[in-house]
N, C-alpha and C positions, 0 to 999 in steps of 0.2 A: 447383333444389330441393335442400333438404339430403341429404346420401348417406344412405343405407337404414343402413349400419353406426348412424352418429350417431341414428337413431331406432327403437332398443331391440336389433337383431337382431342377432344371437352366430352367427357362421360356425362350422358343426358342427368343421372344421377345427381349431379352438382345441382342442378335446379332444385332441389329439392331438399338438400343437408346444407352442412357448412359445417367446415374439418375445425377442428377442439386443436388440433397439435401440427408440428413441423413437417410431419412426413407422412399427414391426413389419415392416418389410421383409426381415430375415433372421429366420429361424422354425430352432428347432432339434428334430428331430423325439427322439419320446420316445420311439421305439423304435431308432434303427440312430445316435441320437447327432450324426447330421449336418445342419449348419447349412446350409440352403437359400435362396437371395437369390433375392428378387422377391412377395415376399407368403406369405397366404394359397395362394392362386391357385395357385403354385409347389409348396406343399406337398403340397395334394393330387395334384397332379400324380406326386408323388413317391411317396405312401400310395398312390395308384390302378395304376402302374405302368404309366404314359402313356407312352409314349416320344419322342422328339424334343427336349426343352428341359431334361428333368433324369433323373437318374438312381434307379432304380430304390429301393423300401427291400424288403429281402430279409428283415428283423427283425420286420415287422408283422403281428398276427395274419389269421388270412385276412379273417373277418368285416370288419374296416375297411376290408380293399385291395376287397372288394366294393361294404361303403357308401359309400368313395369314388368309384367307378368310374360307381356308380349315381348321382352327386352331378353327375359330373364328364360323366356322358354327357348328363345335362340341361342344360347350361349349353352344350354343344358345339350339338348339336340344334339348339338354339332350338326346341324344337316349342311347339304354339302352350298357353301353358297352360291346365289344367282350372280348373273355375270354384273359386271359395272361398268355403264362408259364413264366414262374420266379424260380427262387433256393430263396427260402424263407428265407435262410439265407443272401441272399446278398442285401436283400431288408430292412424286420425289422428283429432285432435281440431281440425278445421277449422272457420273459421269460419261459423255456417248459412248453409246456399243450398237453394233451397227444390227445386232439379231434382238437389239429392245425395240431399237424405233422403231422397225417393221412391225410389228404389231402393237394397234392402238386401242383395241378394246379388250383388253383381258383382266380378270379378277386379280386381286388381290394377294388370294394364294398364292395362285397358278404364276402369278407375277415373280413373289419371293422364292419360288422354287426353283424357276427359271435362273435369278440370278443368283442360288445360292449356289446352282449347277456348273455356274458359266466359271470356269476356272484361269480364263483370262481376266477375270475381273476382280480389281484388290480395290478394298474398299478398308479406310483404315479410320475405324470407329476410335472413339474413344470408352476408357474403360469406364465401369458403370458409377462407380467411386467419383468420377468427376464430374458425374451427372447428379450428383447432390445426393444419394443413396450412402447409405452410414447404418453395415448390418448392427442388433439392438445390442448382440452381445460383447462391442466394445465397450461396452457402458462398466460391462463390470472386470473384463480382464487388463491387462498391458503386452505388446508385442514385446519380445524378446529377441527377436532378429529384425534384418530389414526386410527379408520375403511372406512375414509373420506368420510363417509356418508351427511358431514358439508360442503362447499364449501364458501368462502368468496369472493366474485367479486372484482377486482381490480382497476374498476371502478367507481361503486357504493356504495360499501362497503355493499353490500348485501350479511346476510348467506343465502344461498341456504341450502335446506334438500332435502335427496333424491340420493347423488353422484353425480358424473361429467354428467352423461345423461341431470339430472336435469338443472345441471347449464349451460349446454349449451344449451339448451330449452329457457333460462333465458336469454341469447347472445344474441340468433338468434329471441328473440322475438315469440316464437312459444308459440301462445295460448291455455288456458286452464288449464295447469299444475302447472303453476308459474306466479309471475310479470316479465314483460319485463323489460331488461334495458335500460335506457334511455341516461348513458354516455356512451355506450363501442363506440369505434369509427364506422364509418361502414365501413371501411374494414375488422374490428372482425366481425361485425354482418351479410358481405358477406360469410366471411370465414367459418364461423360455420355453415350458416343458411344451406353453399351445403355442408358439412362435414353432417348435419342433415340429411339431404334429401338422401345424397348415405347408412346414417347407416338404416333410416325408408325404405327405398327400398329396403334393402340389406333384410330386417326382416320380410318384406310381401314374400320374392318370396322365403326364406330357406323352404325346401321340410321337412314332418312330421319326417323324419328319422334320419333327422339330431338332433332334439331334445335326440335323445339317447346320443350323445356325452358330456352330462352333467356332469356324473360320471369322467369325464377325466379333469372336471377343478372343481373339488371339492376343491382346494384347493386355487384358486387364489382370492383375494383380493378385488374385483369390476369387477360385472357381465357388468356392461357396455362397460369395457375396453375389456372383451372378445368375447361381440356380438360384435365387430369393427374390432376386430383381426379374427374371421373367417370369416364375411364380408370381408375382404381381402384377404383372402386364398381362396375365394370360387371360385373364377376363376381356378387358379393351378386347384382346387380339381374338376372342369368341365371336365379340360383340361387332366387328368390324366385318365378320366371315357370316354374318346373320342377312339380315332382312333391308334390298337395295334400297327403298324410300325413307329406312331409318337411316343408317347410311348416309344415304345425299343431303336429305335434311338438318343432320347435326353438324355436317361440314360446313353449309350453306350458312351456320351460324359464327363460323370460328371464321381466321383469318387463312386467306391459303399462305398453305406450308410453306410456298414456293419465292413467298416476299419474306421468307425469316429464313429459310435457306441458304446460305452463300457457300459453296463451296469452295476449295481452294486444293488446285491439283485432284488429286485421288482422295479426298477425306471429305465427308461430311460431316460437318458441325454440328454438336446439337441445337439448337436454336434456341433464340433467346426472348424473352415475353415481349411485348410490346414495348416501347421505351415510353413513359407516361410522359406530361407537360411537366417542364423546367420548374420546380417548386421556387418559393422565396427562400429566404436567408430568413427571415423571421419562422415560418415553417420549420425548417431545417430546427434554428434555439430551440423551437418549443416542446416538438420529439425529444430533442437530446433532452431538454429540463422533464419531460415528463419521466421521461426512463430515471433520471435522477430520483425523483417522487415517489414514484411505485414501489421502488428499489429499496429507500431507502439510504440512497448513497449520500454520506456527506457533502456539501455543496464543497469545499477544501479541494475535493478530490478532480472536481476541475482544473486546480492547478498542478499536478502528477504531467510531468512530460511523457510517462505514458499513454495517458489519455489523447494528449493533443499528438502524438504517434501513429494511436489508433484510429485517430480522424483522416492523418496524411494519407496512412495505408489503403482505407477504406475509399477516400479517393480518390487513389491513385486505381485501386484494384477494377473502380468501375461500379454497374450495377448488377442484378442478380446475383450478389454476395448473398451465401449461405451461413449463416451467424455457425458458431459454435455450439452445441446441444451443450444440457448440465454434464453429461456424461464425460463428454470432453474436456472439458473444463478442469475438473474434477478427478480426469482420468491421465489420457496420454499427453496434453497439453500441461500437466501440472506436472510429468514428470520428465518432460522434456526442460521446464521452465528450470528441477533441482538441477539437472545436470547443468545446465548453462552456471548456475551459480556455484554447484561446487569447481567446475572449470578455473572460472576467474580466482576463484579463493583456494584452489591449490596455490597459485602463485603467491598469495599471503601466507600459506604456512612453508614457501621455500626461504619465503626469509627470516623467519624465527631463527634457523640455524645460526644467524651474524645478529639478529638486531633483538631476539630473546620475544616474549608478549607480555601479555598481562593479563588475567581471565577477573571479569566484570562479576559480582554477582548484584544484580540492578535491585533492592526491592521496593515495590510500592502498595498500596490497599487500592481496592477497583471501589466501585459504586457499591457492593454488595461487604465490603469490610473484607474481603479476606486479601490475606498478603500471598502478593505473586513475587517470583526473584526470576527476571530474565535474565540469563546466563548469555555474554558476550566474551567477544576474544578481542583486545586493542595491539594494534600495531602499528608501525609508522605509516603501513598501505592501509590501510583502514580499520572500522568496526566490522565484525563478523559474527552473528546473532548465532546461537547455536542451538539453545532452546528457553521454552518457558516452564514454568512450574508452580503449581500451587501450594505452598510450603506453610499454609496456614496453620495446619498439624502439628511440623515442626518447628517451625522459625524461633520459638523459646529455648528449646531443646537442644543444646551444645552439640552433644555426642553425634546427635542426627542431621546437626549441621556441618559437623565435619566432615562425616561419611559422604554426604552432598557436596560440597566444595572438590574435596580428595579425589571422588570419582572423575570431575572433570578436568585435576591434573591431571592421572593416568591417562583421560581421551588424548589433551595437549600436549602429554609428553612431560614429564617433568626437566628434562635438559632442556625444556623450549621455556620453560613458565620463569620470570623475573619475580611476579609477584599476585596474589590474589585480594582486590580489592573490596569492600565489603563494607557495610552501614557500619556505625559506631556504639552498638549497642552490647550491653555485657554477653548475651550469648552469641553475638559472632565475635570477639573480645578472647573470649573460650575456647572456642571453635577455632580463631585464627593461632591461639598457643598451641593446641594439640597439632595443628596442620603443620608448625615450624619444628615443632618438637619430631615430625615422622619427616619430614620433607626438610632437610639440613641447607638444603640449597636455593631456598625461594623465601620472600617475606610473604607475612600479613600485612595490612595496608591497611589502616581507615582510611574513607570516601573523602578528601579534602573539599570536597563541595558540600555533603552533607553537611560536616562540620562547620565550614561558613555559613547555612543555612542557620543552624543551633547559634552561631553567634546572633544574625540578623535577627532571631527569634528571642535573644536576650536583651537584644537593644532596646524590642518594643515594650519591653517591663520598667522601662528607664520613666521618670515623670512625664518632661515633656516630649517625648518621639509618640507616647503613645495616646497622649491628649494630641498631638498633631494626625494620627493619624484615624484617630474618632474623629474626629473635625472631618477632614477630607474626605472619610468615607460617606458622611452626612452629604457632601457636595454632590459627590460623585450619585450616591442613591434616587437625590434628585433630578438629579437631573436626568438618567439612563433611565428613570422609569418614568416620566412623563416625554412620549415620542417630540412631541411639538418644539421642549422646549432643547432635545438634544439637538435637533433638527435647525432649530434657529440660532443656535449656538457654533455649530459646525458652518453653515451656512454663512451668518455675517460675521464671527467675531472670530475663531480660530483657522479660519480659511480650509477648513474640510479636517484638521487633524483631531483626535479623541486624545479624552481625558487619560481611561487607561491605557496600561503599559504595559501588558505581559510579558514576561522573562520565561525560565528554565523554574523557577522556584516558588514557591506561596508568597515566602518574606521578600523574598527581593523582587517579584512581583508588586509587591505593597509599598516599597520603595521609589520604584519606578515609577508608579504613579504619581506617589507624592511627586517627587521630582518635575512629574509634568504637568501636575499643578501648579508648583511654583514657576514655571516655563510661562503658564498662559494667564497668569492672576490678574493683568492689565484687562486681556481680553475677558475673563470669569467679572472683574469689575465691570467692565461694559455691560456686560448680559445681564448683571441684576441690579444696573439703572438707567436701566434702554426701558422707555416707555411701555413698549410690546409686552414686557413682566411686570413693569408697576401696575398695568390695566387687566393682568389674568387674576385669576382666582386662587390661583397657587398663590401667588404671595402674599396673600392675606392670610392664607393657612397658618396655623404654626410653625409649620415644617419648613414654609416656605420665610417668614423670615427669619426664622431661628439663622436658616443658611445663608440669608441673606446677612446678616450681621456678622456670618461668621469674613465672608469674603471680602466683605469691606473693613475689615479690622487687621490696622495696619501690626498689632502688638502677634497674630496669628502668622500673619506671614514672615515676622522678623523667629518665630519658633520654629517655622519650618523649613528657615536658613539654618537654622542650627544643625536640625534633622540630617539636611543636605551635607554640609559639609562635615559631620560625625559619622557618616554611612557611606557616603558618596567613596570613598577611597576602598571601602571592603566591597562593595559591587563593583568596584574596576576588577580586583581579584578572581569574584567569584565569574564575571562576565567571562575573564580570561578562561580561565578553568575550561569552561564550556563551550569555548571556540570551536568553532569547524575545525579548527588547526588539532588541537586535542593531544600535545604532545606539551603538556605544562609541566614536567618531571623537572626541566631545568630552572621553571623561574618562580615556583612555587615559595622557596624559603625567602630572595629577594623581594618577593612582591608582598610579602604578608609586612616583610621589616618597613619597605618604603611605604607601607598605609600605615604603621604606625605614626609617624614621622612625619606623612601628611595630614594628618588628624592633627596631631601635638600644633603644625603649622597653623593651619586653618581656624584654629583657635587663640594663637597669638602663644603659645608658650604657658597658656593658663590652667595649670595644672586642674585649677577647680571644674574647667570645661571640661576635660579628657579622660581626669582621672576613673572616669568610672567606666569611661568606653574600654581604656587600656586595660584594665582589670578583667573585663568579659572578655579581650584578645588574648591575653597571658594566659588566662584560664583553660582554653579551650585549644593553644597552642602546645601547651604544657603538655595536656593529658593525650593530645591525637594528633597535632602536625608536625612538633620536634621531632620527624623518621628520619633513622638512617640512611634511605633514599636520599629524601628530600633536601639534606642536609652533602650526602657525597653527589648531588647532580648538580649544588650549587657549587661546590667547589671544582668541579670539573667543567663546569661550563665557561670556556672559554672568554666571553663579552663582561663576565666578571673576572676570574685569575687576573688580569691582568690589568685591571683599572687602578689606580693608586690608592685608593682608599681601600682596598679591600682586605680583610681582615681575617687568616685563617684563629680561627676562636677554637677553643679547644673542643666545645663539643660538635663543630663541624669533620675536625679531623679525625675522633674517636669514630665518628659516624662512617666517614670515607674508609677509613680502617675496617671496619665491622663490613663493607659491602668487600671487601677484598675478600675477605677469609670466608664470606657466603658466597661470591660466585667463583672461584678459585677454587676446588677442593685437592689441585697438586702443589705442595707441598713448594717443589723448586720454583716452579710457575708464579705462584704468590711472593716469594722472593725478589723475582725477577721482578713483576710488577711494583714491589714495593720499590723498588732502585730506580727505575723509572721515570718516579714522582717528580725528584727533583730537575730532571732535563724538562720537562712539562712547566714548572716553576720559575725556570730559569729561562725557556723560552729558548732551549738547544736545539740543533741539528735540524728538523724538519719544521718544527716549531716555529723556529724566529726566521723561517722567509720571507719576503714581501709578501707574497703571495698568503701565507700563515697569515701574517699580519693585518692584512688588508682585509681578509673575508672572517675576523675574530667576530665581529656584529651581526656581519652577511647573512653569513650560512648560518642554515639549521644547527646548532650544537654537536649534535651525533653526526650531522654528514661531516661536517671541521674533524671531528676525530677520524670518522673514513678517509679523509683527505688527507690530514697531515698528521693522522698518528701511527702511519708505517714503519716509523724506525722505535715507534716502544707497541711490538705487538701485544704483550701482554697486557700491558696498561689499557690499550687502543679495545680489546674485546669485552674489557669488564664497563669503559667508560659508553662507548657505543651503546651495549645490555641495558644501562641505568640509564641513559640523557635520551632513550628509545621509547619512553612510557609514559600516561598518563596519571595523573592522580584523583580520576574521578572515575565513580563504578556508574554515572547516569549513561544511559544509553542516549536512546529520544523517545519522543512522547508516550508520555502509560496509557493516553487515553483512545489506542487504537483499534476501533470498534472490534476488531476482527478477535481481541482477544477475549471477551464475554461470548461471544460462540464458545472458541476452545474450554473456560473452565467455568462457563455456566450453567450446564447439567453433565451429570455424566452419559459416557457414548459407550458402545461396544469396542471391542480391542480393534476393529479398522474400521470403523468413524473415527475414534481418538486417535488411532496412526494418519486417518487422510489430513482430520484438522491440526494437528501438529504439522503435517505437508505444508498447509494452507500456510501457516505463521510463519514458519521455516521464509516460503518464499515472501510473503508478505513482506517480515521485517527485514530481510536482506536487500531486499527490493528499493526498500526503503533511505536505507543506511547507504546503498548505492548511487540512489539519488542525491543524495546530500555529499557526498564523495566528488560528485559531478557537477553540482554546483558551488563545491568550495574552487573546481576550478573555473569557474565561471566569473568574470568580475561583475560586479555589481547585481546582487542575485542574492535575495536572503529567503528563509522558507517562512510563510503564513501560518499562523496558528489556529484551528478551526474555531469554530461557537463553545465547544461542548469544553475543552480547554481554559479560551478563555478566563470563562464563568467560574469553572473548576479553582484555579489560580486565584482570581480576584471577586470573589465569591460574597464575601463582607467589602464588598467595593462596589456590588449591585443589586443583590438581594433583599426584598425589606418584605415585608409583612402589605400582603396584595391590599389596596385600596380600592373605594370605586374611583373611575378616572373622572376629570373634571372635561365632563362634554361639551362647556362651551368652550374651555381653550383647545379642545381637538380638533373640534369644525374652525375655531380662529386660523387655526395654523395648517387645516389640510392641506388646501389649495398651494398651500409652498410648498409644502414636505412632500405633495403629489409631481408639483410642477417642475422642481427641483431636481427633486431625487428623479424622477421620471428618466427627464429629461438630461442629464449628467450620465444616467444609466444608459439607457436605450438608443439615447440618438450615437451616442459613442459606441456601441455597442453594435448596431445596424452599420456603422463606419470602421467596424471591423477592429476596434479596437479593444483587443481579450487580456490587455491589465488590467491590475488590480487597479480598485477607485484609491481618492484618494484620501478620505476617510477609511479603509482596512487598517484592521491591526496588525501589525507586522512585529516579528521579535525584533528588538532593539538592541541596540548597544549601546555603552556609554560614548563613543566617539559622537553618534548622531546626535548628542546632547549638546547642552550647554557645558563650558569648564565647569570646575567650581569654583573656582575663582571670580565667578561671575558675581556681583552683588544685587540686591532687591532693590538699591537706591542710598543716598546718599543718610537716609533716615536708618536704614537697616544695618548698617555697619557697627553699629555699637552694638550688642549684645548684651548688657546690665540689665536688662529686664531678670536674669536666669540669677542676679543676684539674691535678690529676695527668698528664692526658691533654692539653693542647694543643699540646705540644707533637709530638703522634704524627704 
């Protein structure tokens, strides 16, 4: 039968405490301050000054410690109770039976007895599990069937048989029935051992009659969960069989049952609380922002289509939603969340078999300096995160890097693995010889984005890239750290858009910017000789006109056309790279040639511009992007073979050769594919259809050879393997809170198996998301705060100042009224995009060409005369 609590009645008790937790087990009393564990039940015990199981309240007025005493001596008693009249309809609203109505004044007992007797009568409760009851010791096991007769400890990794009784028998050490556990901590093994003790006491002293109540949970799912659940209500149900004017009078306070009531057929509902008045929508924001707050949740995390999921659901589900406990969380919801993911990502590893992978090893330094390497898996179906690790120990150390790398062939199989990607430093250099030298069938890789970075990183040693980019950072520092003036900048002259620009990288982060500097210089000139700043106090500072002088000077901006168009073609590259698309294997060696080429351009042919850019490209191509890959996926990519200018060069073909003889290890097979070539070349048999023809640009590279390299199969499984992969080991973002949990102290063997759980789904979670919004059109991902800063760090941070208070009070009343207003009233209008000052990653498409000029003055470039030779 549903507990007496769940059908309308308010333990006088409550007047008097206010429950600490979810499922009011610790009660803090209102007068002496002290939080008492075990109910209700406990408390009064507390207010009455019962002795034996809790300790006395010396603070509460007399009158209560009497009404408790009196509360508490009826429930003790058991004496038999006085009758009750009642309107039977205002109590249960059961369904007719013609030997209830007949009698209109009977107890409450004698009531339940009657009907538990009356064996015409089906009454089909629901089980106690959907009455928001959740026994404690799912917190620490995992079901292993669907009847959960299995129990898995989460300590030991013990099945328990038997149900949750069983297994916390298994906790608490309680002999006889089971093995004890030996790892749960002991404050699980305190916690359960008295959770045992109150449910074994609760089971000796239920009276014979109670045993009829059986028929009323035929239906619920684990009898132990419901010997615990009237173990708890046994009190109410003491207290309800007590003393008639206590009785009438606490009902006389609540609402009758019979208006929360509705039955429907043969089933009584449980009822549901009062429905409270329609809150605002501004209400509603400010709950969710505080949960944000407390929490600690990145504000970013607003934009997670989980989140706004979890909004749908929670709306749709209704009120009297029961949140999730940590335990759950934690527990069987986090292991329901791997299996869904391994699910979906068995289907990425059914297609290694045809399209080969590629295993990521990501590394980066956290806040705390030490190097993490996230371990992913790249496929044409996606990223698949596998794990992380702190490799600060080893990451110098060859030998210990390859033993690292090697282990997660063997996971992925070495017939699946194309190639392992990895930073460009001498010991993964090492590490990646020893790995080809035992593994005959798979390359080493440098990170081709890495390596673009190291270029960007060489450019800014150049004279003038790196005086342009002191310069801008001096802009940018100003202005981001006085509010007022970013505020009036965004506001009347860039029409809401920011200066920075963060990317995937530090350098091309730094680029970006510049870039979008040079985008707003007309508007940067407005801003500092707009009135509003010749009359602040900042530009009387030094700071403020140092920067002022810089922006208005026309010889600074004809520098950082240089900037632009000497860089501008290697950010298309590394942009590319890092696409959602993520499958650059094919246009890698194309794209580095045609920035040469546009560089050479964009300087007019003048070698004394280029020459030094060229030099830092040759260098850096030389030692780590001339791969055999990258080299046989250009010649196999269909949208070149076949363009007139193209040019097999000899060290493309050695290269194309060398990926034969590596993913071929049969003898005739490699034969066969070498003969091949030429029908490929010549545009034979399946090759030269219209249809070949037509889709040579179209389609994806590897899907063209799915298509129409069915009459050269051998050729077709090595070319699909290679035009199938990425040339970058970046995952996404390093700076995901979740992972300073994982490797910022250490844990016990399962803490550190849950939070590896945790990251598992996190970053898969993640990598999913973006899977889902690459097919989404128009749809790119937000970079949060912590990021940003991270990236362009010498583009905002300067050494704290006192602010200048009278241009803060100048410019409140905008920046309030503004921002306010742009925020909130769109926002009460329901409108949850992003504004239109966010930072968003960019690309070079949303740009200007470069081709674009500063003006008819900035075309010449002879300023760099003077200087080439510095």
């Amino acid at each position: 039968m549903t507990s007496l609590r769940s059908s309308g009645y308010v333990d006088p008790g409550w007047d008097h405490g206010t429950a600490q937790d979810a499922k009011k087990k610790k009660v803090r009393c209102n007068y002496c301050g002290k939080v008492v564990s075990g109910g209700i039940y406990r408390l009064k015990q507390h207010l009455a000054r019962v002795s034996g199981e809790v300790t006395y309240c010396e603070k509460a007025p007399e009158e209560v410690c009497l009404k408790m005493k009196e509360i508490m001596e009826g429930c003790r008693i058991g004496k038999k109770p006085k009758q009750i009249e009642y309107d039977e309809q205002a109590y249960l609203n059961f369904p007719s039976n013609d030997d209830i109505e007949e009698e209109e004044n009977v107890s409450y007992r004698n009531k339940g007895k009657q009907l538990m007797g009356d064996k015409g009568l089906v009454i089909n409760m629901a089980p106690l599990r959907s009455l928001g009851y959740v026994d404690p010791g799912w917190e620490h096991g995992i079901a292993r069937d669907e009847r959960k007769k299995k129990v898995k400890c989460n300590y030991c990794d013990k099945i328990v048989s038997g149900g949750i009784n069983r297994f916390k028998q298994h906790l608490a050490r309680i002999p006889g029935e089971v093995a004890p556990c030996k790892s749960a901590p002991e404050e699980v093994y305190l916690k359960i051992k008295e959770n045992m003790k109150w449910h074994r006491t609760g089971r000796r002293h239920r009276r014979p009659e109670t045993k009829q109540t059986s028929p009323f949970y035929m239906h619920s799912e684990n009898e132990d969960e419901e010997d615990e659940q009237e173990e708890d209500d046994s009190h109410l149900e003491k207290l309800l069989m007590g003393d008639k004017k206590r009785f009438t009078s606490d009902f006389k306070r609540s609402e009758p049952i019979s208006k929360k009531l509705k039955p429907e057929g043969n089933i009584v509902n449980s009822p549901k609380s009062q429905v409270p008045g329609k809150v605002s929508r501004k209400e509603v924001m400010s709950a969710i922002s505080k949960f944000f707050y407390h929490a600690g949740v990145p504000t970013h995390a607003a934009n997670s289509p989980y989140f706004h999921k979890m909004l749908e659901m929670v709306g749709q589900y209704g009120q009297d939603l029961v949140g999730p406990t940590s335990g759950m969380l934690s527990g069987r919801f986090l292991q329901d969340e791997i299996l869904t993911i391994k699910t979906y990502l068995a289907e990425y590893k059914a297609s290694w078999a045809v399209t080969g992978c590629s295993i990521l090893a990501d590394s980066w330094k956290d806040s705390q300096n030490r190097t993490l390497i996230n371990v992913l898996v790249s496929c044409p179906r996606g990223l698949y995160f596998v794990s992380s690790v702190d490799a600060t120990e080893f990451v110098e150390d060859a030998p210990s890097l390859f033993k690292f790398l090697d282990k997660y062939v063997d996971e992925m199989g070495e017939e699946n693995v194309v190639q392992v990607i990895t930073e460009n430093t001498p010991s993964y250099q090492a590490a990646g010889k020893m790995l080809e030298e035992k593994r005959q069938n798979l390359f080493w890789t440098p990170c081709a984005a890495s390596c673009i970075e190291q270029m960007l990183e060489d450019f800014t040693k150049i004279k003038w890239v790196s005086e342009c980019i002191e310069k801008g950072q001096k802009i940018t520092k100003l202005i981001y750290n006085h509010i007022w003036l970013s505020t009036l900048m965004k506001k009347e002259y860039t029409g809401g858009q920011e200066l920075l620009t963060p990317s995937f990288t530090r350098y091309s982060s730094s680029f970006l910017t510049l870039q979008t500097l040079m985008d707003q210089r007309v508007s940067l000139k407005r801003l500092f000789q707009s009135s509003k700043w010749l009359s602040s106090q900042v530009s009387k500072s030094e700071e403020g006109e140092e920067v002022e002088k810089i922006v208005t000077n026309a010889t600074f901006w004809k520098k950082v056309q240089y900037v632009r168009r000497s860089v501008g073609p290697v950010l298309e590259v590394l942009q590319k790279i890092n696409s959602d698309d993520g499958l650059s294997m094919a246009y890698i060696y194309n794209d580095m040639y045609k920035a040469k080429l546009a560089i050479k351009s964009n300087h007019g042919d003048d070698a004394r511009k280029y020459g030094n850019l060229w030099s830092i490209i040759d260098n850096h191509w030389n030692s780590s992007l001339n791969h055999p890959l990258y080299l046989a996926a250009y010649y196999l990519n269909p949208s070149y073979r076949y363009r007139p200018d193209f040019v097999s060069y000899p060290e493309v073909v050695r290269g194309f050769n060398l990926c034969i003889v590596k993913f071929e290890p049969n003898s005739s097979r490699r034969i066969s594919a070498s003969k091949q070539i030429s029908d490929f070349g010549s545009a034979k048999a399946d090759f030269g259809t219209d249809l070949a023809i037509s889709t040579r640009t179209e389609l994806n590279p590897a899907a063209w050879w799915q298509q129409h390299g069915i009459n050269c199969l051998e050729l077709q499984q090595i070319a699909v393997r290679i035009l199938s992969q990425t040339c970058s080991c970046y995952g996404c973002e390093h700076n995901w809170s979740i992972y300073d949990q994982i490797h910022n102290q250490r844990h016990n063997r399962v803490g550190q198996k849950r939070l590896n759980e945790f990251v598992y789904v996190h970053y898969n979670l993640r990598l999913r998301e973006r899977q889902i919004r690459k097919m989404m059109p128009n749809t790119s991902g937000s970079m949060d705060t912590f990021l940003q800063e991270s990236l362009l760090y010498d583009w905002i941070v300067k050494p704290e100042k006192q602010p200048y208070q009278e241009d803060e009070e100048l410019c409140s009343e905008m920046e309030q009224g503004d921002a306010y207003e742009n925020g909130l009233v769109e926002f009460e209008e329901g409108n949850g995009e992003g504004r239109k000052g966010s930072l968003q990653v960019v690309t070079l498409t949303d740009m200007e060409p470069l081709a674009n000029n500063v003006g008819d003055e900035d075309d010449d470039l002879n300023f760099l005369d003077d200087g080439l030779s510095d």
